[in-house]
N, C-alpha and C positions, 0 to 999 in steps of 0.2 A: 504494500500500500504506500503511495505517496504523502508525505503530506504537504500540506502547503505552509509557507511561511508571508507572515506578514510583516512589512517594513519595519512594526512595530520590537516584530519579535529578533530582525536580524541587528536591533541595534540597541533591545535593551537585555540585561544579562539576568537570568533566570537563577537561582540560587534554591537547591533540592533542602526541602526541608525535613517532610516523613511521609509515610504512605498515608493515603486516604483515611482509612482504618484505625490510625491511630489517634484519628477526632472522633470522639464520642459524639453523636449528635445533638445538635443546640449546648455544644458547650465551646471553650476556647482551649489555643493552647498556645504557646510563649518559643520564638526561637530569636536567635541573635542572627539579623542578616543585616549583612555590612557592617557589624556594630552597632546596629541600632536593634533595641529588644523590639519584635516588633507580636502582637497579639493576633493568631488566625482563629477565625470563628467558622464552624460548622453548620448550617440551619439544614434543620432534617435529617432526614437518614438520607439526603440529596448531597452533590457535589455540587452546591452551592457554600461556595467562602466568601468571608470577607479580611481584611486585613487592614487592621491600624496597629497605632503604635501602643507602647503596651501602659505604657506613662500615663499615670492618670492626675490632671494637675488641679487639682482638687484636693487631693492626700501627698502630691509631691512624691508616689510610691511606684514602682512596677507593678503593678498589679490588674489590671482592665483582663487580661487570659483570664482568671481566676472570676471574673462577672457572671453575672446572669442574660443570658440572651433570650431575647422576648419581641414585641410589639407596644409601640404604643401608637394607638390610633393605625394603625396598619403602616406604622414607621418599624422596618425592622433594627432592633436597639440593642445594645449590651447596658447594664446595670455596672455603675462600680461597685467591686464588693467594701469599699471602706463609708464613703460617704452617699454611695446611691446615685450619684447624675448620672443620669441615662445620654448615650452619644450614639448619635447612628452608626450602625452599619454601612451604609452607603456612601455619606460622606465625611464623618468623623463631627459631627456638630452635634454640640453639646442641647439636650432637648429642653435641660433645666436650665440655662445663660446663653444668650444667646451671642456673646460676647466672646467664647470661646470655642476654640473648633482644635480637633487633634487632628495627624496625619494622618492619610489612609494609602494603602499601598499598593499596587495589581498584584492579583496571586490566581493561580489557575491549576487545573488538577491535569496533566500527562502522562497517561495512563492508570499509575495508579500512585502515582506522585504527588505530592502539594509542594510550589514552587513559588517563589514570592519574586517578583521585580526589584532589584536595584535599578540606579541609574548613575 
């Protein structure tokens, strides 16, 4: 099988984090890419991820992997576990301040891989 590459993919560097599998669904889990800890989330028993960073600046802690991943209003969200602000999924915006927003980062599943974007 061929596959095909997009522009995207020949000029930004993919960095192997774990197999599929080893995201429980609707939960997070915590890797160091580039040196930055960054937090991937699982929703469902789907290959559906998201990826922000792990820093939750609220508690000033690593800690966002360790959240609760949920919905609010049909916004999909992770929960911090120390003081509760909910930040999306999608774009890292905080749902309780609307003043703060965290990184979000491309991450995609090949084969049975989870793979996060540097740049």
């Amino acid at each position: 099988m061929v596959q095909s590459l997009s522009i995207r993919d020949a000029v930004t560097t993919w960095v192997d984090v774990c197999s599929l599998d080893a995201i429980a669904p609707d939960t997070g889990v915590c890797a160091l890419v580039g040196g930055e800890q960054v937090a991937i989330f699982r929703v469902g028993n789907s290959e559906e991820l998201y990826a922000l960073s792990n820093y939750d600046p609220f508690s000033k802690a690593y800690v966002l992997s360790r959240g609760i991943v949920g919905d609010r209003r049909g916004i999909l969200k992770v929960a911090s576990p120390i003081y509760k602000q909910n930040f999306s999924l999608i774009n890292g915006q905080c749902l309780d301040d609307e003043t703060v927003k965290i990184p979000t980062f491309p991450v995609r599943v090949a084969g049975d891989r989870v793979q996060v974007a540097i740049s």
